[in-house]
NULUMLUM-442250 format. One record per residue (C-alpha): residue number from 1; residue in three letters; chain; x, y, z. Coordinates in Angstrom, 1 decimal. Layout:
N
@num=NUM&residuo=ALA&cadena=A&x=X&y=Y&z=Z
...
END
This chain:
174
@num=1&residuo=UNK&cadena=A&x=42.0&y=-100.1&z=116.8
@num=2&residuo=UNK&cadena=A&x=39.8&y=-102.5&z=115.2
@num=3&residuo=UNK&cadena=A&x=39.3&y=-102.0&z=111.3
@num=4&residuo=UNK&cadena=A&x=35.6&y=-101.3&z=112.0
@num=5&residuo=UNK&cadena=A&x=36.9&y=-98.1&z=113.7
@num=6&residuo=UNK&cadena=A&x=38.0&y=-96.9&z=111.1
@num=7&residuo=UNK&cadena=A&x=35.0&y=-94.9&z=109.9
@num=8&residuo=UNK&cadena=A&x=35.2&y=-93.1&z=113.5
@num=9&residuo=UNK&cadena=A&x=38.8&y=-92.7&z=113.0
@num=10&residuo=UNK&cadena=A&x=38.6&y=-91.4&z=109.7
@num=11&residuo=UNK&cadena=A&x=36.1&y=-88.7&z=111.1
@num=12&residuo=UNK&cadena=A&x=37.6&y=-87.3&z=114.0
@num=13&residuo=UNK&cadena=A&x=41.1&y=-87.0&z=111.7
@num=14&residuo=UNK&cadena=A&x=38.8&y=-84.8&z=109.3
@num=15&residuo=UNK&cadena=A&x=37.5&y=-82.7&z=111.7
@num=16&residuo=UNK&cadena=A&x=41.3&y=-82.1&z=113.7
@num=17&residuo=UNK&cadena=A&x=42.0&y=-81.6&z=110.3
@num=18&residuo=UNK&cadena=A&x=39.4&y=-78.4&z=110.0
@num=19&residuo=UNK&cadena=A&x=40.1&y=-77.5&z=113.2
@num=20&residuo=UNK&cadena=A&x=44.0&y=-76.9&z=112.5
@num=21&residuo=UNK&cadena=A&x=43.2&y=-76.4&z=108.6
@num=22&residuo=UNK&cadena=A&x=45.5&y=-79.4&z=107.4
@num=23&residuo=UNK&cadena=A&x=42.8&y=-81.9&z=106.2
@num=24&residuo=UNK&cadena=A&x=44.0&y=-85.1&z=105.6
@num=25&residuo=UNK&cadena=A&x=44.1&y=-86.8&z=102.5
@num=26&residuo=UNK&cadena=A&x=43.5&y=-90.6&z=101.9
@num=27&residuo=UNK&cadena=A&x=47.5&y=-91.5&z=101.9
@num=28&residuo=UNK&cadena=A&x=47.8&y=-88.9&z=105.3
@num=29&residuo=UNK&cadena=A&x=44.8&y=-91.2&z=106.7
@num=30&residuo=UNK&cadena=A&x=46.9&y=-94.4&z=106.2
@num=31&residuo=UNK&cadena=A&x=49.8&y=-93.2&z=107.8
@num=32&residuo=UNK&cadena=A&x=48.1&y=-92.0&z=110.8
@num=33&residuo=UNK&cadena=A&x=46.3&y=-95.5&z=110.7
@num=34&residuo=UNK&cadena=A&x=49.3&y=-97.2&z=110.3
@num=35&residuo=UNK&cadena=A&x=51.2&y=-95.3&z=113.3
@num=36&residuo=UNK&cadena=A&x=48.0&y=-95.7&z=115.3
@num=37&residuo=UNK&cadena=A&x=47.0&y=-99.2&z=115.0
@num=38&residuo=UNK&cadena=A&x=47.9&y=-100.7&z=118.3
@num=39&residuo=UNK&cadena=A&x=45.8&y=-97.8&z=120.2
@num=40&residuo=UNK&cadena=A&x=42.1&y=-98.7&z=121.1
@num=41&residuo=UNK&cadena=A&x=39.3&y=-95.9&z=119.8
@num=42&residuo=UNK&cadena=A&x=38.6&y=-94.6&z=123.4
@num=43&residuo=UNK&cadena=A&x=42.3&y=-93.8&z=123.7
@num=44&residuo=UNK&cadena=A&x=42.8&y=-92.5&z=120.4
@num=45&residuo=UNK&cadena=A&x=39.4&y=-90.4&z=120.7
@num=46&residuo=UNK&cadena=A&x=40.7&y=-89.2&z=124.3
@num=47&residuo=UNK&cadena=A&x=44.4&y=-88.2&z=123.2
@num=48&residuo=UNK&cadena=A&x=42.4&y=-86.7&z=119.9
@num=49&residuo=UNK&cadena=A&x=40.6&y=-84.7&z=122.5
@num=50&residuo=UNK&cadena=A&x=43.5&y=-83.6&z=124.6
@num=51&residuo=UNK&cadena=A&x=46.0&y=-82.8&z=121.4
@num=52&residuo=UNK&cadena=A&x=42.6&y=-80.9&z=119.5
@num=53&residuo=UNK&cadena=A&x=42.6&y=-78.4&z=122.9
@num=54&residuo=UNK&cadena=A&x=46.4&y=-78.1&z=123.8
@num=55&residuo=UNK&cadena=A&x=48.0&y=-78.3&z=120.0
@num=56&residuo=UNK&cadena=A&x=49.1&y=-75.2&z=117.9
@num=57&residuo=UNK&cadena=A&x=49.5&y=-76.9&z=114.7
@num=58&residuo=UNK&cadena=A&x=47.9&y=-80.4&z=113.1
@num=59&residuo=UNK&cadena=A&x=49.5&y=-83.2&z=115.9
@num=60&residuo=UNK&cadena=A&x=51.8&y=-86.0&z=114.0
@num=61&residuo=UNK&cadena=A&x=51.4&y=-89.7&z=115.1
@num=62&residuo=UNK&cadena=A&x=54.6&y=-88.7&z=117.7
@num=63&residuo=UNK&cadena=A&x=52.9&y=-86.2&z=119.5
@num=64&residuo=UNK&cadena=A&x=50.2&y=-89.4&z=119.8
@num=65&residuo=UNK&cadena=A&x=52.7&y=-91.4&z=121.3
@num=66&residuo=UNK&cadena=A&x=53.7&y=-88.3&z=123.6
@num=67&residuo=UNK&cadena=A&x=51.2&y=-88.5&z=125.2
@num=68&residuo=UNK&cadena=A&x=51.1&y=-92.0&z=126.2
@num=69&residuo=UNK&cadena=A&x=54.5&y=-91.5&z=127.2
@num=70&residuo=UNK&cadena=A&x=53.7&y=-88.8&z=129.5
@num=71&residuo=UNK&cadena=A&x=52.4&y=-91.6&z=131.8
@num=72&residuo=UNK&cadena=A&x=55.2&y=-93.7&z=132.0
@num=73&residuo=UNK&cadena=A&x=57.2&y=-93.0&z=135.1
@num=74&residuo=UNK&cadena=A&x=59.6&y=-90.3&z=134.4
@num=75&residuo=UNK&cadena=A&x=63.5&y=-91.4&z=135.3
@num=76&residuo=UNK&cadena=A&x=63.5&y=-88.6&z=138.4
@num=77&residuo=UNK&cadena=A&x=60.5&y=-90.7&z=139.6
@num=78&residuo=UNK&cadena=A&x=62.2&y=-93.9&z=139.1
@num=79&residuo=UNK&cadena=A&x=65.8&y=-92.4&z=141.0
@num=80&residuo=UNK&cadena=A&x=63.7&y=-91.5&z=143.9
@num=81&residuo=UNK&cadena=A&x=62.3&y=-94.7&z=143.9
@num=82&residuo=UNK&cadena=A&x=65.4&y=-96.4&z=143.5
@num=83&residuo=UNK&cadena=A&x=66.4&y=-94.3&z=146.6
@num=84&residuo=UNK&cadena=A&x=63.9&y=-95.4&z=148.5
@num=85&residuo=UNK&cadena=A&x=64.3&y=-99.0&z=147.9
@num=86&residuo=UNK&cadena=A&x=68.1&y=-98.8&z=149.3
@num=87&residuo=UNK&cadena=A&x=66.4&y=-97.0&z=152.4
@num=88&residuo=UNK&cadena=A&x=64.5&y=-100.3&z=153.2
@num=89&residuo=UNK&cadena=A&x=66.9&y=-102.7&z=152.4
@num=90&residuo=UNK&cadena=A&x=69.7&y=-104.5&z=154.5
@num=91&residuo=UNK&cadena=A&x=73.2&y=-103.8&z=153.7
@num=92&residuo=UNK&cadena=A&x=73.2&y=-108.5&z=152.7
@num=93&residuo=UNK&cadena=A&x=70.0&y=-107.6&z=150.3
@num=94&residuo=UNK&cadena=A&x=71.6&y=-105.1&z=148.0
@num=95&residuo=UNK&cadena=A&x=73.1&y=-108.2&z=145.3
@num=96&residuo=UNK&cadena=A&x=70.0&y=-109.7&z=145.0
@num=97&residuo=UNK&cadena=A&x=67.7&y=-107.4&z=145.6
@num=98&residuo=UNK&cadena=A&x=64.9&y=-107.8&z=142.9
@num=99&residuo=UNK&cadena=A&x=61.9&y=-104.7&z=142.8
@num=100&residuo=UNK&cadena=A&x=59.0&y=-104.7&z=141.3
@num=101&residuo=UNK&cadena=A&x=60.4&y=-102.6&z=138.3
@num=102&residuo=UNK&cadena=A&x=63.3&y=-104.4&z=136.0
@num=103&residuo=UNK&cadena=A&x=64.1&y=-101.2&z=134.8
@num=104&residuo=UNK&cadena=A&x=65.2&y=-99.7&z=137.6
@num=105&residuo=UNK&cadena=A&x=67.0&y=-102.8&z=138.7
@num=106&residuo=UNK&cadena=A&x=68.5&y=-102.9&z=135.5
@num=107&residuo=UNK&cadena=A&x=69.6&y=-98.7&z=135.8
@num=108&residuo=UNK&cadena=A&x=70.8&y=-99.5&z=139.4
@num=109&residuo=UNK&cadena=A&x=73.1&y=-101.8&z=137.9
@num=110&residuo=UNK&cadena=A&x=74.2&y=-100.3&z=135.1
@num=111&residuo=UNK&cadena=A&x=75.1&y=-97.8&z=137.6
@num=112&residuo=UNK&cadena=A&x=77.2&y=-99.6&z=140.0
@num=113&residuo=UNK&cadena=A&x=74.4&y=-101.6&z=141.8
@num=114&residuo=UNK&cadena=A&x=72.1&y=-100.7&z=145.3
@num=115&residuo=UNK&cadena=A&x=75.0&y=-101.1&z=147.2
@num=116&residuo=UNK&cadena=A&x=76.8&y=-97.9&z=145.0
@num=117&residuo=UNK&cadena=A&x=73.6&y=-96.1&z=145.9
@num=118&residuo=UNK&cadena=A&x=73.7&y=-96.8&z=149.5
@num=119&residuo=UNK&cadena=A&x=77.1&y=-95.7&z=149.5
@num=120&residuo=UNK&cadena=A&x=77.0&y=-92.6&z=147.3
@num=121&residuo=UNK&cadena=A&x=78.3&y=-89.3&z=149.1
@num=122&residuo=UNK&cadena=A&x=75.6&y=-86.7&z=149.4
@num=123&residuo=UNK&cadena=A&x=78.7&y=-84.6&z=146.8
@num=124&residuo=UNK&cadena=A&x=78.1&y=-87.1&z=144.5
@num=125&residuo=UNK&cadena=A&x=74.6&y=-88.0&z=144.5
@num=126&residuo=UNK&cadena=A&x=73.9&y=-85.4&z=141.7
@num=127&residuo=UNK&cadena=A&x=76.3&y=-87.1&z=139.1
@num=128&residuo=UNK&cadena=A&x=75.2&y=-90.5&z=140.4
@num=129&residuo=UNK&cadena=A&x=71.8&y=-89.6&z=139.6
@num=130&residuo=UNK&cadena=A&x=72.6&y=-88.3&z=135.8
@num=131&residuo=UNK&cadena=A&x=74.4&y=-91.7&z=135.2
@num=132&residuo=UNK&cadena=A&x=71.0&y=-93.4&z=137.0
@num=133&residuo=UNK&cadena=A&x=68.9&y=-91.6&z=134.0
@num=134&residuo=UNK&cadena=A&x=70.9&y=-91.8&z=131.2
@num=135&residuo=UNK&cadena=A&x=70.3&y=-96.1&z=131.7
@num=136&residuo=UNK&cadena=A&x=66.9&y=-95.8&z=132.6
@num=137&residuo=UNK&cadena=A&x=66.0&y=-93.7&z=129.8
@num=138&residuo=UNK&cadena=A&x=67.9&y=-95.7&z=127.4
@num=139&residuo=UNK&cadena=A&x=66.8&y=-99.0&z=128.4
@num=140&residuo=UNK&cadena=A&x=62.8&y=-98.0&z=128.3
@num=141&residuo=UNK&cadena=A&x=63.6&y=-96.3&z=124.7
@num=142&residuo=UNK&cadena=A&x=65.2&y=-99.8&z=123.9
@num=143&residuo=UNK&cadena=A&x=62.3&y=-101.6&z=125.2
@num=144&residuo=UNK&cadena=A&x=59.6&y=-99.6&z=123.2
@num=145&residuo=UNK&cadena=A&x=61.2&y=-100.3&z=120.1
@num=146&residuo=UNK&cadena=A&x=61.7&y=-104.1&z=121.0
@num=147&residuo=UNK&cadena=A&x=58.0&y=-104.1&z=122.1
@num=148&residuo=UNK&cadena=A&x=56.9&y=-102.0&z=118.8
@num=149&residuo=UNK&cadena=A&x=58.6&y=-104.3&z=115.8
@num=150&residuo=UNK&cadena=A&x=60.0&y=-107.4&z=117.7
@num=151&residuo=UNK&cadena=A&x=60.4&y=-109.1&z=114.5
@num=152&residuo=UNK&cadena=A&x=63.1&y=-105.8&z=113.7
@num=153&residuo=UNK&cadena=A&x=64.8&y=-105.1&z=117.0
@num=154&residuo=UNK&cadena=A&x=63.6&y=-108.9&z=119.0
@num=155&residuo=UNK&cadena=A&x=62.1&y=-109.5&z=121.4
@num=156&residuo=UNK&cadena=A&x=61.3&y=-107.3&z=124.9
@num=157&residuo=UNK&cadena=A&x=64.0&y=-108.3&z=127.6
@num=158&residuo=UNK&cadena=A&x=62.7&y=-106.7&z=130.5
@num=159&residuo=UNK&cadena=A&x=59.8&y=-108.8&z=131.2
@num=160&residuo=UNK&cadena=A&x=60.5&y=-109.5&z=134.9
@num=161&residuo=UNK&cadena=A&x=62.9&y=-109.2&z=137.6
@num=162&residuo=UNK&cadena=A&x=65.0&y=-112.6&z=135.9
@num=163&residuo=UNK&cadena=A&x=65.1&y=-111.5&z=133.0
@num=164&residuo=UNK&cadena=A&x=66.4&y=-108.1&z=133.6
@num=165&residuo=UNK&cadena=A&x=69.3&y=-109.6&z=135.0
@num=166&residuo=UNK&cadena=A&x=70.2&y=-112.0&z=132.3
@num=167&residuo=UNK&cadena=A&x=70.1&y=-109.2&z=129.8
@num=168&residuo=UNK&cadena=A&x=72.0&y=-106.4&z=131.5
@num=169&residuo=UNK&cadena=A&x=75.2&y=-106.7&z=129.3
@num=170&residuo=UNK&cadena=A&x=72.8&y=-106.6&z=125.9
@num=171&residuo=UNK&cadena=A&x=71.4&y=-103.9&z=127.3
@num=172&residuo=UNK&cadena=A&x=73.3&y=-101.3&z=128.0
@num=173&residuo=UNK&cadena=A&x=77.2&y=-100.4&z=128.2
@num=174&residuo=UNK&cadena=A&x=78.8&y=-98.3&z=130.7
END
């Protein structure tokens, strides 16, 4: 948000604050400001919206953030895609096979690679699968936080196929 939204944002905080009888106070304002900052208006006023209708209690900045995880792809989403990749691919593309999502690359590997997924026993595919989203939900939690305060945690690392790759070991440890 743009500091000249912050006469809209300061209203529709007062009135979630009626509406769930916790009105914010200046300091409450800042914080929510603060957390905030990197959301436009329109998605603030939309998630505002969605948390005002579905909350029980005043929402924090996390339930903010929430909700803009909720469309991120969820690590079953990411397995099945991962699944069908090794479907399509030749036994001689599974080392270098690059998708379009590092982080699945980078989960695949942590895991043993495509060619561990090709060759996973329908038994094991379960425990396979568990190992598949412990990475991937560890390396996008990783990623947020690098994205979020580089200058804190540095910079992103999964900003392509490459680089995914070259960061595997920083990433995550088996």
């Amino acid at each position: 948000m743009q500091q000249d939204d912050f006469a809209r944002f300061r209203d529709l905080m007062a009135g979630m604050g009626r509406v769930f009888n916790a009105i914010p106070d200046a300091v409450v304002l800042d914080v929510y400001w603060l957390a905030l900052r990197d959301w436009t208006l329109s998605e603030f006023e939309m998630a505002a919206g969605h948390l005002i209708a579905h909350a029980q209690f005043m929402p924090k900045p996390a339930d903010f953030t929430a909700l803009r995880k909720a469309g991120e792809t969820t690590a079953g989403e990411a397995f099945q895609q991962a699944r069908q990749i090794v479907r399509r691919l030749n036994p001689r593309e599974f080392a270098s096979h690059q998708s379009d999502d590092p982080r699945i690359d980078a989960a695949v590997r942590a895991c043993g690679g495509y060619e561990a997924l090709a060759m996973c026993e329908t038994d094991n595919i379960g425990f396979f699968e568990n190992r598949f989203r412990e990475h991937y939900e560890s390396i996008g939690d990783a990623e947020a936080v690098r994205e979020s305060v580089p200058q804190i945690a540095g910079a992103p690392r999964l900003s392509g196929p490459q680089s995914a790759a070259a960061h595997l070991p920083q990433l995550v440890r088996s």
